[in-house]
Structures are given as C-alpha cells and as structure tokens.
C-alpha positions as CSV (number, residue, x, y, z in Angstrom):
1,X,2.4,-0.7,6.3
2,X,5.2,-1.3,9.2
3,X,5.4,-5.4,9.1
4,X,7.7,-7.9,8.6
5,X,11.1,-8.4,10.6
6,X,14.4,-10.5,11.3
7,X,17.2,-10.9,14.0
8,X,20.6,-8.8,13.2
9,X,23.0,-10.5,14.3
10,X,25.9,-7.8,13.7
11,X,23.9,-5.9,16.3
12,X,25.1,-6.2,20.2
13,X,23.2,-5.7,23.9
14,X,21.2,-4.2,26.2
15,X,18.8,-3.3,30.2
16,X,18.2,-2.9,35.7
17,X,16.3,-2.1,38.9
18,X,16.0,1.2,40.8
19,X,14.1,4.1,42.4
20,X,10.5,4.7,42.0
21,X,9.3,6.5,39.0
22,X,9.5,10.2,38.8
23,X,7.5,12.7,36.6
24,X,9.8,13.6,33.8
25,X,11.2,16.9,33.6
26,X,10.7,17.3,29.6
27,X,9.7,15.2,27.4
28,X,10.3,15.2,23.5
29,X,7.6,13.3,20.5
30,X,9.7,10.6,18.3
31,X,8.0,9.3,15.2
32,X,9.6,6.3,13.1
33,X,9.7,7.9,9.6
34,X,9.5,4.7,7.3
35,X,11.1,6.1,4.2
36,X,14.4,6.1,4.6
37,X,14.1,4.2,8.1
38,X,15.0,6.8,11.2
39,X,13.8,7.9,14.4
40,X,12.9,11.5,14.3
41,X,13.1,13.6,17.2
42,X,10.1,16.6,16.9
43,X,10.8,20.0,18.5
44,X,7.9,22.2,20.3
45,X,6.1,23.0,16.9
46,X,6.2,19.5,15.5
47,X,9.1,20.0,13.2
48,X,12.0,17.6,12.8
49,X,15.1,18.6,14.8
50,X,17.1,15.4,15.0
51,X,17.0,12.0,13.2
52,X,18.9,8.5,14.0
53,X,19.0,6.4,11.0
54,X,17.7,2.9,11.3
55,X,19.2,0.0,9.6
56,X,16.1,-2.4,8.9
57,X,17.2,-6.2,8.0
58,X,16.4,-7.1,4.6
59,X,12.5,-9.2,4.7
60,X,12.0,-7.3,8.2
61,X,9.3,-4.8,9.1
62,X,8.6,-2.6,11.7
63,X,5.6,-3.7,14.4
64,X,6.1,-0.9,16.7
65,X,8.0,1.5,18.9
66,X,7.9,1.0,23.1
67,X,9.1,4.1,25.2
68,X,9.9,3.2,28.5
69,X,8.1,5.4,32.1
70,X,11.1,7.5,32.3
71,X,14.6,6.9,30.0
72,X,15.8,7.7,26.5
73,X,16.2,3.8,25.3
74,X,13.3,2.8,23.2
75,X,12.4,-1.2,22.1
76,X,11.6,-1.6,18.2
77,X,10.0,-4.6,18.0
78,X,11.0,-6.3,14.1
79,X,8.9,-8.9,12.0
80,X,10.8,-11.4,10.2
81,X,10.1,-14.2,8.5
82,X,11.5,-16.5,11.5
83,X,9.4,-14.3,13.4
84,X,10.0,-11.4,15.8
85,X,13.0,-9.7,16.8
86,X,13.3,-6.6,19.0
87,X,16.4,-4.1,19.3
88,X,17.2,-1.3,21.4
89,X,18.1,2.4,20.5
90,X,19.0,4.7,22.8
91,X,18.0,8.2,21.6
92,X,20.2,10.0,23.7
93,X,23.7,8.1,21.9
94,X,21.8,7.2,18.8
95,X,23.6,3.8,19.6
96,X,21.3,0.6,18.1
97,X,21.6,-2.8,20.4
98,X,19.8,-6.4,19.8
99,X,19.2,-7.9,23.2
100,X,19.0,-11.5,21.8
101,X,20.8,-13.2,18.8
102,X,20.2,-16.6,19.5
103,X,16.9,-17.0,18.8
104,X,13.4,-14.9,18.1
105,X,12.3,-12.2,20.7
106,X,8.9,-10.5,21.6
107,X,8.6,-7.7,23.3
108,X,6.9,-7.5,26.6
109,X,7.7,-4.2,28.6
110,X,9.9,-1.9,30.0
111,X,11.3,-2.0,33.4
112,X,9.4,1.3,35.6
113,X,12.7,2.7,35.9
114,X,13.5,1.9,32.2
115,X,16.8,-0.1,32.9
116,X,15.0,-3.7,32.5
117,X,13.7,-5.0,29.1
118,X,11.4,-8.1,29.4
119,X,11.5,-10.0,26.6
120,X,9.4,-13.6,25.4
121,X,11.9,-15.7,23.6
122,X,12.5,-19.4,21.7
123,X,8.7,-18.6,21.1
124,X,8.9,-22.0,19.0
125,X,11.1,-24.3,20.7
126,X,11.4,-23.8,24.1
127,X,9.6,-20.2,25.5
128,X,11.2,-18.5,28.5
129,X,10.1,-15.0,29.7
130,X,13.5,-13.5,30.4
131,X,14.8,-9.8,31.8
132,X,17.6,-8.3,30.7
133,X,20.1,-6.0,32.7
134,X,21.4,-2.4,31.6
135,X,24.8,-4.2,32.0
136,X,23.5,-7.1,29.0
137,X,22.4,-10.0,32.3
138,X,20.3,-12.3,30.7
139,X,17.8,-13.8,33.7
140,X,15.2,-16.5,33.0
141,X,11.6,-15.3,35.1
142,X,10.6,-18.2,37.0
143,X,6.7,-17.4,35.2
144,X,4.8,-19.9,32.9
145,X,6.3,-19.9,29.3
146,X,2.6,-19.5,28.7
147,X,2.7,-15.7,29.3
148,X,1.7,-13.6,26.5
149,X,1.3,-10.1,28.2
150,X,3.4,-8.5,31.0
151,X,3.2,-4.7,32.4
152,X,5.6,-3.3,35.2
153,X,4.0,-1.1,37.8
154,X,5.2,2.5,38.3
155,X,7.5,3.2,41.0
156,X,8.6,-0.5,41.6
157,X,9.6,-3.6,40.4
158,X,6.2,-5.4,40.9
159,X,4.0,-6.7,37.5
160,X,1.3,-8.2,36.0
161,X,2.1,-10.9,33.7
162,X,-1.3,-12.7,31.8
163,X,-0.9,-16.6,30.6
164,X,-3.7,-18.9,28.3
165,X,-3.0,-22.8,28.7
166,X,-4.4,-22.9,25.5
167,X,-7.5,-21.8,23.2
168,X,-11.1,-22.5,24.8
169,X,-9.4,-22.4,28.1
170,X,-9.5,-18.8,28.7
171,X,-6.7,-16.9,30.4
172,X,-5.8,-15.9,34.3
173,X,-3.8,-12.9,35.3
174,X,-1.4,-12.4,38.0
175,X,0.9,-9.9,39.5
176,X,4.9,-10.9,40.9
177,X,6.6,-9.6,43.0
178,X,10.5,-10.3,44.2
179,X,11.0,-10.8,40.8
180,X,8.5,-13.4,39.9
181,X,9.8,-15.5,42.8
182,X,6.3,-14.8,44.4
183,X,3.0,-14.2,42.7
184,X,-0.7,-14.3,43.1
185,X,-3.3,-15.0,40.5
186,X,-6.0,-11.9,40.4
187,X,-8.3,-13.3,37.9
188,X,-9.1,-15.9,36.2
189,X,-11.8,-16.2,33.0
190,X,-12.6,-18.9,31.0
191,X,-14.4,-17.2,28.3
192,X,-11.9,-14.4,27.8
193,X,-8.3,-13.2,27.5
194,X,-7.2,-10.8,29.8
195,X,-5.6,-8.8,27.3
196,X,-2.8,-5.7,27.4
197,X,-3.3,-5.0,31.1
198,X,-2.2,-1.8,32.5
199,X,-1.1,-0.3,35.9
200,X,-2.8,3.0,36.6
201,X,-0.3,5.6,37.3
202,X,-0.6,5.5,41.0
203,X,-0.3,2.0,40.9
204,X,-3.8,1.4,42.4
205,X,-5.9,0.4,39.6
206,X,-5.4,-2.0,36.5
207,X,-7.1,-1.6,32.9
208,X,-7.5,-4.0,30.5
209,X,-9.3,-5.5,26.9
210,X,-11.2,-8.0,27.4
211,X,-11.3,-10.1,24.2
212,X,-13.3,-13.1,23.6
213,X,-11.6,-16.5,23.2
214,X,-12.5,-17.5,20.0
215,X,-10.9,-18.3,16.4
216,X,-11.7,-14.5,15.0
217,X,-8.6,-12.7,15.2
218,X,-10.1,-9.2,15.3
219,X,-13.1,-8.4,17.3
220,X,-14.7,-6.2,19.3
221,X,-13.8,-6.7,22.7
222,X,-14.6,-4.6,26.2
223,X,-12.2,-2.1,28.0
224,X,-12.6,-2.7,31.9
225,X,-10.6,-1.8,35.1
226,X,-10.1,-3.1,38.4
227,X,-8.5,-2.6,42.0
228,X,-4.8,-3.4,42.2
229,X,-5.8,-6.7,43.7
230,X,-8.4,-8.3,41.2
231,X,-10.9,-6.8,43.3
232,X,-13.8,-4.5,41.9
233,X,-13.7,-5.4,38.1
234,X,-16.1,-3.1,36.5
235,X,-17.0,-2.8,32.6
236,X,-16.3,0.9,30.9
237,X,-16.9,0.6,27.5
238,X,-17.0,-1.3,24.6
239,X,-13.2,-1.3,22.6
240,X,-11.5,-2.7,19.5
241,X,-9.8,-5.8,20.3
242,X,-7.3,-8.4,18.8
243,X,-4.8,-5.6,17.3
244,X,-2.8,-4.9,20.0
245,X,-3.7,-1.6,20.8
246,X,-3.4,-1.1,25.2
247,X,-5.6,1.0,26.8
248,X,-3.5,4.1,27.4
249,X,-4.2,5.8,31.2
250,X,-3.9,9.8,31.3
251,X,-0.6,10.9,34.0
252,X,-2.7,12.1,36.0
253,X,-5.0,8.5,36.2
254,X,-8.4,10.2,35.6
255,X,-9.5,8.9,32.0
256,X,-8.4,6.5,29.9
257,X,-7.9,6.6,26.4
258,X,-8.3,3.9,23.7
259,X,-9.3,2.8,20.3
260,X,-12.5,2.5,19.2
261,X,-14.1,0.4,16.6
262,X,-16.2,2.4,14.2
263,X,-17.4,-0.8,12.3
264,X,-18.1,-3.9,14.7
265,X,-20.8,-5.2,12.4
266,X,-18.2,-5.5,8.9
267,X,-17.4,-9.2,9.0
268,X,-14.4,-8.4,6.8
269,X,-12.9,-6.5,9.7
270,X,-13.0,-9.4,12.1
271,X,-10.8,-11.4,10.2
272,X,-8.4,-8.2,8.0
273,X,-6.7,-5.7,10.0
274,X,-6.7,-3.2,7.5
275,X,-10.5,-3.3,7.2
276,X,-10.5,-1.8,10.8
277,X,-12.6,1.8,10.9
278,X,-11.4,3.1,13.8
279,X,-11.2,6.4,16.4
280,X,-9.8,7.4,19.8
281,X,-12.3,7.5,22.6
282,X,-11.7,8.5,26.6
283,X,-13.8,7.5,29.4
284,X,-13.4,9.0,32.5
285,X,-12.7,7.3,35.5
286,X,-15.0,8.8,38.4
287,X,-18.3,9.3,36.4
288,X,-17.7,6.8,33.7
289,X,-18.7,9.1,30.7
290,X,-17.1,8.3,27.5
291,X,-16.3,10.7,24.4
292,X,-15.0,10.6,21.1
293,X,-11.7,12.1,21.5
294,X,-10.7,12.2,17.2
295,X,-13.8,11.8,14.5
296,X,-11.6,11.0,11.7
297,X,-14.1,9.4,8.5
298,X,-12.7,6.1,7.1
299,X,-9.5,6.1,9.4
300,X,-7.8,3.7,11.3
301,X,-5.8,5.2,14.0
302,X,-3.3,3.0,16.5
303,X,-1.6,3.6,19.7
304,X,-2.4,6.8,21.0
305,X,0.4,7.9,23.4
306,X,-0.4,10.6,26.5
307,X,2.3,13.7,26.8
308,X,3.7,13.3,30.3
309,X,1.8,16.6,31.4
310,X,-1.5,15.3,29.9
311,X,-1.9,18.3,27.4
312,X,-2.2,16.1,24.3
313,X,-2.0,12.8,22.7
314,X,0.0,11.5,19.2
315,X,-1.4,8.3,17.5
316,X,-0.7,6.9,14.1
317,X,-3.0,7.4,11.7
318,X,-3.7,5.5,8.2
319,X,-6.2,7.3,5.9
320,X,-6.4,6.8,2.3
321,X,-3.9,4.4,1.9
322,X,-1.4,7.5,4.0
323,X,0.0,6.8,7.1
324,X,1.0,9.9,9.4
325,X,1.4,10.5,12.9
326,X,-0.9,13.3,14.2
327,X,-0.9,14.7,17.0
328,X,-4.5,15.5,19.6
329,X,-4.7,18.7,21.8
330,X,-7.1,17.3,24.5
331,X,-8.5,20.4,25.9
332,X,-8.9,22.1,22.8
333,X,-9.8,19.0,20.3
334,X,-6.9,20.9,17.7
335,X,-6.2,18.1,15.6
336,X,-2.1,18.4,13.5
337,X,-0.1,16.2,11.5
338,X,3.3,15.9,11.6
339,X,5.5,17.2,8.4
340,X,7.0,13.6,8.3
341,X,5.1,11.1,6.2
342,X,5.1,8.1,6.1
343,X,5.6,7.7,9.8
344,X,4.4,6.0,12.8
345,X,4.8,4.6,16.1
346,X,4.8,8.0,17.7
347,X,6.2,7.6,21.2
348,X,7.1,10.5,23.9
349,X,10.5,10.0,25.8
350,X,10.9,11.4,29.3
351,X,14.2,12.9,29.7
C-alpha cells in the first residue's frame, strides 16, 4: 500500500495569485506507478507515453497525488516516520521541489490558478498554515493553527478553511478572503467535523462529509452541500468517512461523485482502513437521485478524479490484495484498467 514518508532535504522550492480559472484546453491522466517509483503520463488509449522517475526517501511512503484546477505542478504528499512531508513535481520539466525542509508539512490545497501551495506545517511544535509563492515566498495565513482542511475557490483567491478546538467540541467552517486577513465563520457543529469541503465549480455551492466526532477513526459519515454562504445546508446521501476521500463535483457542477461504503455494519472496518468495502456513487444535484456509478465485489476504490470535459472518471482501485488505477466512462458505465500495476493516485493535469 502507498504509506509511509520523510523530508528530503537535498530537494529545493516551490508556488502565486492570478486570473480566474479557465477550462483547460487538454488534459492528460498521470498515475504514480509504485514499482519502480514514477509518474506516468497516459496517452488517449490509456497507454504509457512518458514517465518521471521519483526518488522516494528511504522509510517514506506515498499518501497521495494533488493536481492543481489548471497547471502541470502536482503536490505528492510523503509519510515518514517524523510524519508528513510534501514535494512538488512539475510534469511539464520533470523537475522535483520540497517546499519545506525545516520541519514536517501537510498538504492542504492548491492555489485556483495553481501558482499557490497551502501547506500545514510544525504540526508538532508550533502549527502555522502557510502559502507558498511560485517564486519560493514563504507567508504565514493569519488563520487558527487549528485548521485541518482548506479548499481554494475557482476563479479567485477566496477559501474555505475548517478548524476543531479539540475532540468533543466539534468543528466550524469558514471562508477568507484578502488572504485570510478577513473571514467569516459559515457553520459551526458541535457534534460533527466539517470534513474535505469543496467549492462547486461555479463557485456557488460547497460540499462536504460530514463525520461524526468520535474516537472511531473510520465511519460512516454523510455527504451534504450548501449555498456559498452557510446557507441552505441539505443532506444528499450517506458516504464513507474518516479516509480522506473529498467529494469530487462533475465540471459542469450537476452531480457529485464520491465513495461509498459497501460495509457500514463490519466493526472491523471502523477501526482498519483496509477492511473498507467500498464503491463510487453520484448523486445528482437538481433531483437528488443517487446511483452506483462502479459495482466492483470486495473492492476498495479511493479518490475518483473527473476528466475536465466530464466524459469519465479514474480512481484507484485495490482488489485482491492488487492495486490499479481504472478508469470509468460515465455515460457508458465501460469500466478499463490501466497497463500499469501497481499504481495509484490517478490525477488529470489541465494543460
């Protein structure tokens, strides 16, 4: 499986502001091929065409791969045994940055122009949300060190950032502006976490997993959405929760894809990730109607990622003891897997 990670010290820097999101022209699927480490680039049929070897720190494993809205840099966020540590790769180059050498680093998000990295770091010591600039600026966010979750919104350099002042307490969640410098508090629940909130394309809406706040690390938890302003919170369906998995809109903002838990009664699953039983699901946003978008038996599938035009959807996969990357035709249901095995973290970059 992808965990485990460390800092790399011989590694360097990396991030910006700018103009409002645009649809990409082309897109292309990477998938991080696990043995030997690289970032594979898939042409049109889902065959390799290019690969960027990854040099993976000895006692460090791979959590997960972030694509930004629009960019070729992609965040691969490392655990180590200090804890996490994320570095940059810009597919285009094939050059391989580490934002922060000082001290651990979590990833957060992207920037909506793909410039800005927001990073949590001294996650131990002394927590600071920071972002850094494409030209390496390092800029502490003047949000509580208590943030745990932060999502930009397309076509600006607004977010939401979510915070817990501890377990029992609940969470709140907010949206910035100016930076941070000015921010209002949408919701606040002191039953829940507001958990991997996400801007709707359009900006207008936000979705997010609801979890309960309670000792069990993996449970089943409640996919919901809301009105840019906290306004209008209404429940869609029920959704795994605790694994890190975000809803995932469609481009065009009329459904919502996530994951699924196939087995919320197994008591093993709440407390072992790998004893998830899991599938991807959509629910549509003006009727509310959810399907099964993938019945795969005995699988547990992670982090299904939309094609920029909405045609299909890639997701890791781990089936018998295999992990793979397959990838979903939507209108059809086609289901194929990528040549590359082991692999995962399949992400599409808008160039």
């Amino acid at each position: 499986m992808r965990r485990a990670a460390l800092l790399v010290p011989s590694l360097l820097i990396l991030a910006g502001c700018s103009p409002p999101f645009q649809p990409a022209a082309r897109s292309s699927l990477y998938v991080f091929r696990l043995e030997p480490p690289a970032l594979v680039e898939l042409d049109a049929n889902d065959q390799p065409e290019r690969e960027i070897p990854v040099t993976i720190p000895s006692g460090c494993g791979l959590n997960d791969v972030f694509a930004p809205l629009q960019g070729s840099r992609l965040a691969l966020e490392l655990s180590c045994p200090f804890g996490q540590a994320v570095l940059v790769l810009d597919a285009a180059s094939g050059m391989l940055k580490q934002p922060v050498t000082d001290s651990d680093s979590h990833f957060l998000a992207w920037s909506a122009d793909g410039l800005e990295l927001y990073l949590k770091v001294n996650s131990i010591s002394r927590p600071e949300i920071i972002r850094i600039g494409s030209d390496g600026t390092r800029t502490q966010l003047p949000i509580s060190e208590l943030t745990y979750d932060l999502a930009s919104r397309p076509g600006g350099g607004d977010f939401l950032f979510a915070l817990s002042r501890g377990m029992g307490l609940g969470s709140e969640l907010w949206s910035a502006q100016a930076a941070g410098r000015t921010t209002e508090r949408l919701a606040i629940d002191p039953r829940h976490y507001f958990s991997l909130a996400r801007w709707s394309p359009d900006g207008k809406q936000i979705a997010f997993i609801q979890i309960p706040d309670s000792p069990t690390p993996y449970t089943v938890g409640e996919l919901w959405v809301m009105r840019a302003d906290g306004t209008g919170q209404r429940l869609l369906a029920d959704a795994d929760a605790g694994h890190g998995f975000a809803p995932s809109w469609s481009p065009d903002g009329s459904q919502i894809a996530f994951i699924y838990r196939e087995n919320p009664t197994d008591a093993h699953a709440d407390q072992s990730a790998d004893a998830l039983i899991s599938n991807i699901h959509a629910v549509s946003l003006s009727d509310g109607k959810e399907r099964p978008l993938t019945t795969l038996n005995g699988a547990r599938i992670e982090s299904p990622d939309w094609q920029p035009d909405g045609s299909s959807l890639a997701f890791t996969a781990i089936l018998n003891d295999r992990m793979q990357v397959d990838v979903l035709d939507v209108g059809s249901g086609a289901l194929r897997s990528v040549s590359i095995e082991p692999a995962c973290c399949a992400v599409w970059v808008r160039k």
